[in-house]
TIMIKE-418692 format. One record per residue (C-alpha): x, y, z. Coordinates in steps of 0.02 Angstrom, whole numbers, padded with zeros to 5 digits, always signed. Layout:
# residues N
XYZ ...
This chain:
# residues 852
+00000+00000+00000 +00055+00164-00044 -00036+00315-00017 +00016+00506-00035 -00092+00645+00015 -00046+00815+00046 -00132+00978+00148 -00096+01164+00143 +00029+01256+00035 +00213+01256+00047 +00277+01224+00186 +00114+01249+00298 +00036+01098+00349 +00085+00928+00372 +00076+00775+00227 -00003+00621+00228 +00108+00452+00185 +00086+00291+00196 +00197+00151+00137 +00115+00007+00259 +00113-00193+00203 +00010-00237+00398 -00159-00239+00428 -00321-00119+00394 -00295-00087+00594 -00119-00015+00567 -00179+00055+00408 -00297+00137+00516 -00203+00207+00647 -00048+00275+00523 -00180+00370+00430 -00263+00448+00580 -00073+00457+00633 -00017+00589+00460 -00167+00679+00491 -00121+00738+00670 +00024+00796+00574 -00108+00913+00488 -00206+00960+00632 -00064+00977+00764 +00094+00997+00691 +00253+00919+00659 +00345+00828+00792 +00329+00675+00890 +00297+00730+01084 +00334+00582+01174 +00513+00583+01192 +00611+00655+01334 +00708+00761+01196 +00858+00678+01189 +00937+00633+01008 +01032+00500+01072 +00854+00396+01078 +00796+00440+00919 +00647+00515+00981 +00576+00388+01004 +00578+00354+01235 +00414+00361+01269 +00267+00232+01210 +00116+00340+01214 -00049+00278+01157 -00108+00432+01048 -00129+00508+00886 +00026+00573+00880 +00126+00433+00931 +00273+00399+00819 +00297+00205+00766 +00195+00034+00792 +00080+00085+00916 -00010+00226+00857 -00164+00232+00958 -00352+00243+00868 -00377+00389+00995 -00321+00575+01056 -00254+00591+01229 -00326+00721+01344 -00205+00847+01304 -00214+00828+01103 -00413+00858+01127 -00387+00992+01235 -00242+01074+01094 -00384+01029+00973 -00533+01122+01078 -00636+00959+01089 -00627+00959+01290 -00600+01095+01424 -00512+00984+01565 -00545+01053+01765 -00378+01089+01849 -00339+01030+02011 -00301+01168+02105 -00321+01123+02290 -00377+00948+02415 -00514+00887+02339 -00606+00727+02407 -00730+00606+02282 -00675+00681+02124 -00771+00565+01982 -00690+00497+01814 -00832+00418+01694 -00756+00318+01549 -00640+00442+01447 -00687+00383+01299 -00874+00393+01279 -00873+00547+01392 -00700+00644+01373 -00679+00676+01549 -00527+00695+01615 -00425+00821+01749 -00241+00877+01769 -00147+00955+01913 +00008+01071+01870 +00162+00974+01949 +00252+01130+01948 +00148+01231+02061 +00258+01373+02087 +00329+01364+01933 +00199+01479+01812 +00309+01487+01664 +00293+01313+01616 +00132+01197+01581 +00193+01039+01642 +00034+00931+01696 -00032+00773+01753 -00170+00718+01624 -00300+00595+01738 -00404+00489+01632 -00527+00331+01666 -00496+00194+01543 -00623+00054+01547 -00576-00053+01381 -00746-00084+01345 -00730-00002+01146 -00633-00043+01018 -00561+00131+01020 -00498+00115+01201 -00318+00065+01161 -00229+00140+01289 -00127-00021+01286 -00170-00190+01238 -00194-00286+01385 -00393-00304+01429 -00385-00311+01605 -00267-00148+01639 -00429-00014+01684 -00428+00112+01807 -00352+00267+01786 -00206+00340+01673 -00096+00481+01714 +00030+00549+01570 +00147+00661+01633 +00148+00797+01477 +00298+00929+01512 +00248+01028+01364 +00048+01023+01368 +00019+01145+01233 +00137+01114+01099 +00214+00963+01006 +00399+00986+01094 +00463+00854+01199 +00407+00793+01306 +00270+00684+01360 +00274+00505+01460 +00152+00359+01525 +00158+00346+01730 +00127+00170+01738 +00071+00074+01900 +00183-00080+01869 +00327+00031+01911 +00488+00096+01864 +00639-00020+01851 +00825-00044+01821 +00838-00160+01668 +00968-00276+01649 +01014-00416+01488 +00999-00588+01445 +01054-00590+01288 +00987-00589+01116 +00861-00682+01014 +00795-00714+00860 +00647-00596+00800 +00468-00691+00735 +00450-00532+00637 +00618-00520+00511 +00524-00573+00348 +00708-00541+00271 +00836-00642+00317 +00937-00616+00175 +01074-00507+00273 +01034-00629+00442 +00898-00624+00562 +00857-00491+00675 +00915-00484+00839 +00800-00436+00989 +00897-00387+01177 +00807-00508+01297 +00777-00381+01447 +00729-00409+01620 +00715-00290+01772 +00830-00299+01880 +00788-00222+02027 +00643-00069+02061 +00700+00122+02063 +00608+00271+02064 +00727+00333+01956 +00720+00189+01836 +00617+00172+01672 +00455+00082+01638 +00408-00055+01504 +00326+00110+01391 +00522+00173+01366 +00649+00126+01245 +00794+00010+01348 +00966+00039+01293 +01043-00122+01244 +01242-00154+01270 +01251-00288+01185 +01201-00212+01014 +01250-00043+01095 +01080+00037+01018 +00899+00105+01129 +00767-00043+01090 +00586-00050+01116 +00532-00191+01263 +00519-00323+01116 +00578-00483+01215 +00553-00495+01408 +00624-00614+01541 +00528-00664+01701 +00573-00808+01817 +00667-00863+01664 +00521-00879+01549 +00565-00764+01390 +00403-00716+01269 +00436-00605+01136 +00273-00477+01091 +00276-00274+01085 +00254-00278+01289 +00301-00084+01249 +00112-00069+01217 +00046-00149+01389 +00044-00354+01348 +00053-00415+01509 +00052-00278+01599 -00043-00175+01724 -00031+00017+01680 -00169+00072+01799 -00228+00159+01961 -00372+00063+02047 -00452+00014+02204 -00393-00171+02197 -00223-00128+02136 -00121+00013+02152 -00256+00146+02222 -00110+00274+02274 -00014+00401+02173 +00128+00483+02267 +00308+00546+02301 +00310+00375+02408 +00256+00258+02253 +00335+00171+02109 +00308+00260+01999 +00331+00414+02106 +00252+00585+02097 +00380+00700+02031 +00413+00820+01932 +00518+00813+01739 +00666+00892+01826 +00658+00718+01959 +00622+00832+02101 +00460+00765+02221 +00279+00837+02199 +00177+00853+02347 +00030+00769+02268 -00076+00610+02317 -00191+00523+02236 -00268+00397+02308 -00424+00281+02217 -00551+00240+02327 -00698+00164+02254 -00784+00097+02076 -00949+00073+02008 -00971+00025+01854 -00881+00134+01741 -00853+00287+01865 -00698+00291+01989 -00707+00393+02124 -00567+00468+02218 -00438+00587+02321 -00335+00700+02277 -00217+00814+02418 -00109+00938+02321 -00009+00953+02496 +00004+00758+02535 +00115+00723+02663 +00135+00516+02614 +00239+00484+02782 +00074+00536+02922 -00075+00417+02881 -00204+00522+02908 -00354+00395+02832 -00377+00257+02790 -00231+00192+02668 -00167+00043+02572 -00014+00028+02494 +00053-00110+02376 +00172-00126+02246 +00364-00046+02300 +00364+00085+02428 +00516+00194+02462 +00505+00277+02614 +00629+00442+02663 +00579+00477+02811 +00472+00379+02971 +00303+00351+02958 +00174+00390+03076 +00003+00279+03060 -00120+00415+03163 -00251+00361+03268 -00403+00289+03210 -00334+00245+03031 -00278+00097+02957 -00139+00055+02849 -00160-00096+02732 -00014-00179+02649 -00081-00268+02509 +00015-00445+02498 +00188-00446+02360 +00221-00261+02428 +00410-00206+02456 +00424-00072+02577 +00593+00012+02563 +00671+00115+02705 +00818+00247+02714 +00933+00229+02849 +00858+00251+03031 +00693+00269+02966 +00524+00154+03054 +00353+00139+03027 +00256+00198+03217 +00082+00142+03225 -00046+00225+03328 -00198+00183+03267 -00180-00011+03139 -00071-00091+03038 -00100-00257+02927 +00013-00338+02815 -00005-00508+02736 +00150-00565+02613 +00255-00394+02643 +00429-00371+02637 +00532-00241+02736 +00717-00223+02662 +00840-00070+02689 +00832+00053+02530 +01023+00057+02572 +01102-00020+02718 +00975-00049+02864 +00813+00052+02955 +00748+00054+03116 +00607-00066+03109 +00417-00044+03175 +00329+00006+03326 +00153-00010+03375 +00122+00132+03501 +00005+00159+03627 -00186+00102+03589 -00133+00023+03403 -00204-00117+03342 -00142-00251+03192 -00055-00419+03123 +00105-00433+03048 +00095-00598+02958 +00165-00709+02804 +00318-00555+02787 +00501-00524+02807 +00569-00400+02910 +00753-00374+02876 +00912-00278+02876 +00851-00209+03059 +01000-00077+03144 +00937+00012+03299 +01017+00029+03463 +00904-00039+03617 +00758-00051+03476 +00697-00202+03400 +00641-00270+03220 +00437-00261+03325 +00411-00157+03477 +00243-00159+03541 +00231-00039+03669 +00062+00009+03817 -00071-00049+03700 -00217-00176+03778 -00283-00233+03600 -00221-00420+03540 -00088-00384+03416 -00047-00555+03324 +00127-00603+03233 +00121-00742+03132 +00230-00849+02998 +00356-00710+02966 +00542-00725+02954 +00655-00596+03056 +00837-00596+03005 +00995-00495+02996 +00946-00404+03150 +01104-00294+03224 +01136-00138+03315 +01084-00237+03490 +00895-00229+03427 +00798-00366+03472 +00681-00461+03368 +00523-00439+03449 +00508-00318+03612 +00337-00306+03691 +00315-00177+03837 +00163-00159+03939 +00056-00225+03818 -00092-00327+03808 -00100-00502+03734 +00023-00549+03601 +00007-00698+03470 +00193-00750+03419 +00215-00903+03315 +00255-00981+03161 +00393-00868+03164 +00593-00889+03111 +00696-00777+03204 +00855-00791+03154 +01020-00676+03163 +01024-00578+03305 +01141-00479+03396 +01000-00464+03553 +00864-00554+03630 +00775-00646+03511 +00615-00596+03586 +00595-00501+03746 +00449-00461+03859 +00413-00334+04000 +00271-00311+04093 +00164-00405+03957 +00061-00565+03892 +00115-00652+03778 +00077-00833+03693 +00221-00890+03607 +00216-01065+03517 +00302-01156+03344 +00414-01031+03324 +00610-01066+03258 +00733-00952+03341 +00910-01002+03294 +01081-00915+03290 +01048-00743+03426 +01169-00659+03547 +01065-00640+03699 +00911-00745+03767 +00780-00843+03671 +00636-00782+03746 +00660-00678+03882 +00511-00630+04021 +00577-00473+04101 +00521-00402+04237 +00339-00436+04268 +00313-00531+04120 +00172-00669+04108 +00228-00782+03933 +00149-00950+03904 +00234-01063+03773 +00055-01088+03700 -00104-01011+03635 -00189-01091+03794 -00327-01151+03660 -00336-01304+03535 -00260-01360+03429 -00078-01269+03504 -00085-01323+03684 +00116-01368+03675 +00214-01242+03644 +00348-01335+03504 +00464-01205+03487 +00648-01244+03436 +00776-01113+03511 +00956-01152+03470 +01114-01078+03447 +01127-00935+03571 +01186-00886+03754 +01010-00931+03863 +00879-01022+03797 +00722-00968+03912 +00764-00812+04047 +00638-00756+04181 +00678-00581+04267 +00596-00502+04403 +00433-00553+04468 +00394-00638+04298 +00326-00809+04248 +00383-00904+04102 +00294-01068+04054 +00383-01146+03944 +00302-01338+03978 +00208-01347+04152 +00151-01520+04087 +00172-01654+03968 +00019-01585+03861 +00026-01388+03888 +00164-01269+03840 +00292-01416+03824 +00396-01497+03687 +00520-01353+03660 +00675-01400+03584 +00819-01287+03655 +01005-01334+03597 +01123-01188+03664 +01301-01151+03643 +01427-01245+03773 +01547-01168+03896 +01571-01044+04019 +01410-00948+04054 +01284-01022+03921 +01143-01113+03982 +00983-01170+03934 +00870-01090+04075 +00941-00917+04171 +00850-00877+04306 +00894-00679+04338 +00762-00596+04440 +00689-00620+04602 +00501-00704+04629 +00524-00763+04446 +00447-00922+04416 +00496-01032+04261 +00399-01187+04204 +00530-01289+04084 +00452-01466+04092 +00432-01598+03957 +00580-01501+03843 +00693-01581+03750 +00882-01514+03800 +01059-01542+03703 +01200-01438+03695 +01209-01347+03519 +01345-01492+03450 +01329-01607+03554 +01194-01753+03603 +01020-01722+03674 +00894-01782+03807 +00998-01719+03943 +00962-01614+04092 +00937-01442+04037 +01117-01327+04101 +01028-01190+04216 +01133-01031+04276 +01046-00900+04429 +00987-00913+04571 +00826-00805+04573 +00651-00874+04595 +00583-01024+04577 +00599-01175+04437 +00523-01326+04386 +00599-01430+04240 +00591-01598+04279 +00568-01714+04191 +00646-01685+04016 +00641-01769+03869 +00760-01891+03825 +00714-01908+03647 +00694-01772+03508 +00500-01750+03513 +00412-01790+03322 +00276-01898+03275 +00390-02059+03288 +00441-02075+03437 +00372-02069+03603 +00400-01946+03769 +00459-02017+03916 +00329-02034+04041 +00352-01971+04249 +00209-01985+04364 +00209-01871+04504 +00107-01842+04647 +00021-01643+04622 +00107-01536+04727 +00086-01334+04761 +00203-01290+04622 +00091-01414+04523 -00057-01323+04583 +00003-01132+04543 +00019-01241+04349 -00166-01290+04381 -00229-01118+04402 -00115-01031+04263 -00182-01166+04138 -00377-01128+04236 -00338-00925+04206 -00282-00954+04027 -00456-01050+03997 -00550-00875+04104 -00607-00999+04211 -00569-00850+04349 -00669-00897+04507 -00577-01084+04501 -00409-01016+04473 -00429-00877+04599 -00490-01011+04728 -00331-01117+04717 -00211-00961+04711 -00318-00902+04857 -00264-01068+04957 -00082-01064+04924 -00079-00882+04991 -00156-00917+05124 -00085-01105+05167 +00087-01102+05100 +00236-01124+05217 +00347-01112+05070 +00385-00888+05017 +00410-00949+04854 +00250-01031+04826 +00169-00871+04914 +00262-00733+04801 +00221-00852+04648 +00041-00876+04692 +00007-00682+04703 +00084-00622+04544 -00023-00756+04483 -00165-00679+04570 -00115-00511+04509 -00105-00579+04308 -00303-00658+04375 -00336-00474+04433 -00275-00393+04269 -00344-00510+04141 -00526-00513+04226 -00649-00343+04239 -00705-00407+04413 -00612-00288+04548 -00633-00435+04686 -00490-00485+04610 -00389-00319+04650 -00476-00290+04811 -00408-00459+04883 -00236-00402+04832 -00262-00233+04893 -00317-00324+05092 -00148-00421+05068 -00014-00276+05101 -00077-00263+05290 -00060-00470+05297 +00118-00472+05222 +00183-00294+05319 +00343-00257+05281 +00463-00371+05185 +00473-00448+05032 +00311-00514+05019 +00221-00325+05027 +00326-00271+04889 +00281-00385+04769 +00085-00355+04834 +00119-00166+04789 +00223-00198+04626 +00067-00302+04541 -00066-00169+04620 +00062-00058+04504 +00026-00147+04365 -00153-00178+04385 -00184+00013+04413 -00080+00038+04251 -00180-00099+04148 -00330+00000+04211 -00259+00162+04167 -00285+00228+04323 -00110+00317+04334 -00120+00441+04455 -00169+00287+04601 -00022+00169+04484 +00107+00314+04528 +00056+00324+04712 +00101+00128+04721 +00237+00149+04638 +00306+00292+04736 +00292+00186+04908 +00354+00060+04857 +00509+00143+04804 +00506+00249+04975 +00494+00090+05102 +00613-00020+04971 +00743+00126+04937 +00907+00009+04910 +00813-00144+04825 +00782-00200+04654 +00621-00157+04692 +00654+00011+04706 +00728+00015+04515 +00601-00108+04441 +00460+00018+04519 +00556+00191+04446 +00572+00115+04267 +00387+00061+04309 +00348+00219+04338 +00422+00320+04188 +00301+00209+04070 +00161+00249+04171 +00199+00424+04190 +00227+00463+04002 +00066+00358+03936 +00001+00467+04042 +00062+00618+03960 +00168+00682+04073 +00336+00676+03983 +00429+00793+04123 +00393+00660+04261 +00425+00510+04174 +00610+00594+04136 +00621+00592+04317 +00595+00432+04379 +00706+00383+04221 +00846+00487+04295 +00790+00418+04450 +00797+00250+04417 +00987+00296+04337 +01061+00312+04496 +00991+00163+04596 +01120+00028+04635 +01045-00164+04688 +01170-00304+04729 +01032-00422+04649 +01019-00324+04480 +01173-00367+04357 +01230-00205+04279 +01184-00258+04112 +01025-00303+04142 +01010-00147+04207 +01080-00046+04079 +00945-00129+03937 +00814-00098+04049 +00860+00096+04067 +00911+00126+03867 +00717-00006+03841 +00625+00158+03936 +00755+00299+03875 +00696+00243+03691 +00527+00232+03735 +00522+00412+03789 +00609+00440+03612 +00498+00369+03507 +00338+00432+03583 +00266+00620+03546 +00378+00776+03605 +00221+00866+03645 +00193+00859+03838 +00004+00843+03910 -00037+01011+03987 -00181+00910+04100 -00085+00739+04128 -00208+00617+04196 -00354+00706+04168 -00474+00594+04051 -00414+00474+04182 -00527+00341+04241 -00617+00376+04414 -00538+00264+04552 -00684+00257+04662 -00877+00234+04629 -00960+00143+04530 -00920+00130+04344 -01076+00189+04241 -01014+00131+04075 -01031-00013+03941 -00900-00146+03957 -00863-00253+03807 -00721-00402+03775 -00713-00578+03702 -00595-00725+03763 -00478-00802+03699 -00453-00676+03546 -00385-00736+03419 -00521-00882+03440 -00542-01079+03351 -00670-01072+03323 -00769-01029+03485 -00774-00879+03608 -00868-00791+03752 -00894-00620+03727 -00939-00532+03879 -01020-00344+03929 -01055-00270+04082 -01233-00170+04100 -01251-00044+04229 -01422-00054+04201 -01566-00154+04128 -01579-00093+03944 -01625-00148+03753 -01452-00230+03696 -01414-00275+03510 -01247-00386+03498 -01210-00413+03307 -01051-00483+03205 -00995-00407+03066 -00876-00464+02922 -00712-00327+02886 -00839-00297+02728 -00964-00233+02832 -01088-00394+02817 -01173-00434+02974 -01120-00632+02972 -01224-00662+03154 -01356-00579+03257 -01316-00640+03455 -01427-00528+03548 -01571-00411+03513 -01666-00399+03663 -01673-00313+03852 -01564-00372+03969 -01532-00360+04148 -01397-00253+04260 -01217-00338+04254 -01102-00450+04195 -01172-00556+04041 -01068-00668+03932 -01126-00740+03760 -01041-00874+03674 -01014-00864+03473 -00958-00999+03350 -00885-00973+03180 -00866-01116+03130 -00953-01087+02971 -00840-00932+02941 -00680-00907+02859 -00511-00864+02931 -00483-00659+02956 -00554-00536+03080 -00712-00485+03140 -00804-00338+03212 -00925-00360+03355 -01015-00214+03395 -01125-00188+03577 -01282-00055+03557 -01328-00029+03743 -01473+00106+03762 -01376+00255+03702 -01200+00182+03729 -01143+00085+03568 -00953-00016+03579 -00844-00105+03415 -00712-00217+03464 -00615-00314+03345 -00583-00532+03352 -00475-00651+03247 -00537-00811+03200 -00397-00927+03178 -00427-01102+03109 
């Protein structure tokens, strides 16, 4: 075909010609091609100027596209050059902007990404693409709708440059050769090579597939002909979308920013403060945000990321909001840079790598919420930190089959202080230069997990620590973790319990294999009234044979480890079986395994005995911070009040102080702070030279800064500095100091001007809604239980994270008090769930995890 038309006079106007041996298609598209020519000048656009390319960078479907993929229609900008659309500017924040199909409607927006810059017209050009017309070619792969942005330096002429901002990302390419090309229908002079490309490795200030991809080995640009994945190679003109996702949408890529890949910048490569962020379809409309002052780095709403994500600076998740992480996501951090979470997190399948050498890691801060699971957290570098830190929150945070590696600076893996309940398990831990995973003043359930190859402890329960090497519900009653290659296996510190197998069935058949010599051992006992459970284990030292007696260094609290396995526990071989007569330490194990099941009154009664019946001070200081765990895990203030009548009993000694230490910590749990402080402050007064005295000023500086009273809790942190205890190794001492110091870091510099105000009344009777659920996560049963200060119409409905009501458990009026419903989701899938309590005027969410 051969076809010569010409327009104008002399040198005005463009010509028409087509020498074209394709299709009627290409045909098509070259013809509508020459006459843009006509109607908009001479030039191709989309090129980032250079001569060295050719012209020929950028891939743009659109009339004036030079080469194969000439698209069958304008752009946005080429029909607003032509006077066929007037596009809106985005001038300022703008929530549920609409985008109908840009084809059949022409709609479209732009936002100037040189703001202060009014000498230029550089624009983003937002369109919807919907690929439901033959005409919608934006690039050839069906399934790539949502929204387009072109980035068009030179909106009103036909100078350089324009470019696609495509969703799958910007890359640095790399070679795999050459092939032969299906197209060379002249092989005369030999067949036409085609570079194999593949990416490499994402950069924000890489290229996408629309760009031409220099080749060094036939030192020329090329257009994305052959690609490479997983070391398939398919050869088609991916430069025009096969196989890939170009797109903005809710399901995939729904945000647009400096923090994205691609990123929001402008030509020159400097970052736009603009954010875009999809937030709903139907049918053909898209609806969504735009903030032309987006700060990407303070989660402000609701936000999911996926995709890569290169973060500069730390990241605060506010209050309230949630922050998704869609599964396959790569989150990228600069150096010393962490994620803090106030209000949720949730990742499934995430990755977080150092963007150069390592990052801080991430904290969930006081009332957050979240899971971290199926992810790897890596290339960790913070001094007293850790990869996790969950710090003074009471919701159930769960971590789950993740693997934590390359962990330095003396961070930990996992650090929990004051917090609530925390899942751990399924977990590898490996390569630490710290404790593997450490716990103060917390609950925690840890079970399955493989922790190999760390400088300090295993798992450590510090100083008033209650962990259970199980989820104290079927099917993980043992705990099965395997801890090996490191200086202590298990640790208790002060006043903490650690159950790491209490019997042959719960919390047992942990495999710990430490290093051998001087100072390694499997158990440490390091804090006074500690109480470990390591029963039913299976011991060896880390080269040498197993089923021995576990090595055990300290001399604090109490232990109970035998027996031990002699053989390495797995389906084929048996345990060895001891039969013992119950004793009192057998019966503290009774009611911890009673309390775990919130069987409260039963457990308190035993606890109740042993205080009251023991000749042994052990038993006694084990059985009340038993009680006080009891007292802080159940709403009923009996609990406390039976604590509170036991300073007179146990007047003076060591007995009272741990009475007052977990009154502290029940206070605390109950955010009653001012009364916690009091506690605290006596104790420290009649204990002045103890370890008592130190445990209760660190104590102290948490309570006093959740509190919001920053200039106190620097106090009794400079307070607790320059206590001395004979009983308190210097080291320990040191990580519990630098633990609080980079508490007080991390949290807000703003001090409280009314600390403890919206505190909680201490005395009278609480008028308000109560609402919880045990165990949480669940499998696939729990009690969920509300308090009524008076009788009143009560609706108690589940909801899915969709907002589908999945059960109705209670629509009808109930009496004053405690009540306690059970649920079953059997039927129901794995995930969480929102139960939400409408009490007379007084309505309560609360979040569950179903765990199958």
């Amino acid at each position: 075909m051969d076809i010569k038309f010409r327009f104008g006079s002399g040198n005005i106007g463009s010509g028409v010609t087509i020498h074209d041996n394709h299709n009627i298609q290409r045909t098509l598209n070259t013809t509508k091609h020459e006459l843009g020519h006509w109607l908009l000048g001479g030039n191709h656009p989309y090129t980032d100027g250079t001569s060295s390319n050719n012209g020929l960078d950028y891939r743009i479907p659109s009339i004036m596209q030079h080469g194969q993929n000439q698209g069958l229609s304008a752009t946005a900008a080429e029909r607003e050059r032509l006077g066929w659309i007037t596009v809106p500017e985005i001038t300022s924040t703008t929530t549920g902007l609409e985008l109908d199909n840009f084809i059949t409607t022409g709609e479209a927006y732009k936002y100037d990404a040189t703001p202060t810059n009014s000498s230029d017209d550089e624009f983003y050009y937002i369109t919807n693409h919907q690929k439901n017309s033959i005409y919608d070619d934006a690039t050839n792969n069906t399934s790539d709708t949502g929204l387009f942005i072109l980035h068009d330096k030179n909106s009103t002429d036909n100078s350089s440059s324009n470019r696609m901002l495509v969703s799958d990302g910007d890359y640095i390419w790399d070679e795999d050769g050459t092939m032969d090309s299906p197209w060379d229908n002249d092989p005369s002079n030999g067949i036409l090579q085609l570079s194999v490309f593949y990416k490499d490795y994402p950069s924000q200030n890489g290229i996408n597939f629309t760009q031409m991809l220099y080749s060094s080995t036939q030192s020329k640009y090329e257009k994305l002909f052959a690609y490479e994945e997983d070391g398939d190679t398919t050869n088609a003109a991916f430069f025009q979308g096969h196989g890939f996702i170009s797109t903005f949408n809710k399901d995939s890529s729904p945000l647009f920013s400096s923090i994205t890949n691609p990123a929001a910048k402008d030509w020159s490569g400097s970052e736009v403060d603009f954010g875009l962020h999809v937030k709903n379809q139907s049918g053909n409309k898209i609806t969504f945000d735009v903030d032309v002052s987006y700060d990407p780095y303070t989660i402000s709403e609701n936000t999911t990321w996926d995709g890569h994500i290169f973060l500069d600076d730390n990241v605060t998740v506010q209050s309230g909001n949630k922050l998704t992480i869609k599964p396959n996501t790569t989150v990228y951090l600069a150096d010393g840079k962490s994620i803090n979470v106030y209000g949720e997190l949730a990742t499934d399948n995430v990755v977080f790598t150092a963007m150069d050498n390592n990052w801080s890691g991430i904290t969930f801060q006081s009332g957050s919420d979240g899971h971290i699971k199926n992810s790897l957290i890596e290339k960790v570098h913070s001094y007293g930190g850790a990869a996790i830190r969950v710090y003074n929150t009471t919701n159930t945070i769960v971590f789950h089959d993740n693997v934590l590696r390359d962990i330095t600076g003396a961070a930990k893996g996992i650090y929990l202080s004051n917090a609530g309940t925390v899942y751990i398990y399924n977990n590898d831990i490996q390569d630490l230069t710290n404790n593997a995973i450490e716990v103060y003043n917390s609950n925690a359930k840890i079970f399955n997990n493989f922790i190999k190859n760390y400088s300090g402890s295993g798992v450590y329960a510090s100083s008033y620590a209650d962990v259970v090497f199980s989820s104290t519900s079927s099917p993980y009653y043992k705990g099965e973790n395997t801890i090996a290659g490191g200086k202590y296996g298990i640790r208790t510190g002060y006043q903490a319990t650690l159950n790491a197998g209490s019997s042959s069935s719960f919390a047992s058949e942990n495999r710990i294999a430490n290093q051998t010599g001087s100072g390694w051992a499997h158990i440490y006992r390091s804090g006074s009234g500690s109480t470990t459970y390591g029963q039913y284990n299976y011991y060896k030292p880390y080269n040498g044979s197993g089923g021995v007696a576990p090595s055990i260094t300290g001399s604090g609290g109490t232990i109970s480890y035998q027996p031990w396995l002699t053989s390495d526990p797995n389906p084929n071989i048996g345990f060895k079986s001891v039969a013992t007569a119950e004793n009192e330490q057998q019966q503290i194990s009774k009611a911890m395994r009673l309390r775990y099941d919130s069987k409260y009154p039963e457990a308190a009664a035993i606890l109740g005995h042993l205080i009251a019946t023991s000749e042994e001070k052990h038993i006694i200081r084990q059985s009340l911070i038993q009680y006080g765990w009891l007292a802080r895990m159940s709403s009923d203030e009996t609990y406390t009040g039976f604590l509170e009548s036991k300073e007179e009993t146990f007047h003076r000694g060591d007995l009272e102080a741990t009475v007052m230490s977990m009154l502290a910590t029940i206070y605390f749990n109950q955010k009653k702070h001012r009364k916690a402080l009091e506690k605290l402050d006596e104790l420290y007064t009649k204990y002045p030279k103890s370890e008592h005295a130190f445990q209760a000023s660190v104590l102290a500086g948490y309570v006093a800064e959740n509190a919001g009273d920053r200039r106190q809790a620097q106090e009794y942190l400079q307070r607790a500095s320059t206590l001395h205890s004979v009983s308190l190794k210097a080291k320990e001492k040191e990580q519990l100091l630098s633990g609080l110091q980079f508490y007080l870091n991390t949290k807000s510099s703003e001090v409280n001007s009314e600390p403890y105000a919206k505190q909680e009344k201490v005395d009278g009777n609480n008028t308000n809604v109560t609402l919880s659920n045990y165990p949480n996560p669940f499998n696939p049963t729990t009690n969920i239980t509300f308090t009524l200060p008076e009788r009143v119409q009560v609706t108690l409905v589940v909801y899915d994270m969709l907002g589908r009501k999945v059960a109705t458990l209670v629509d009808e009026v109930l009496s004053a008090g405690q009540q306690t419903v059970p649920f079953d989701a059997a039927n129901l899938s794995n995930g969480m769930y929102l139960y939400k309590l409408r009490a007379g005027g007084q309505e309560i969410v609360n979040k569950m995890t179903l765990i199958k």
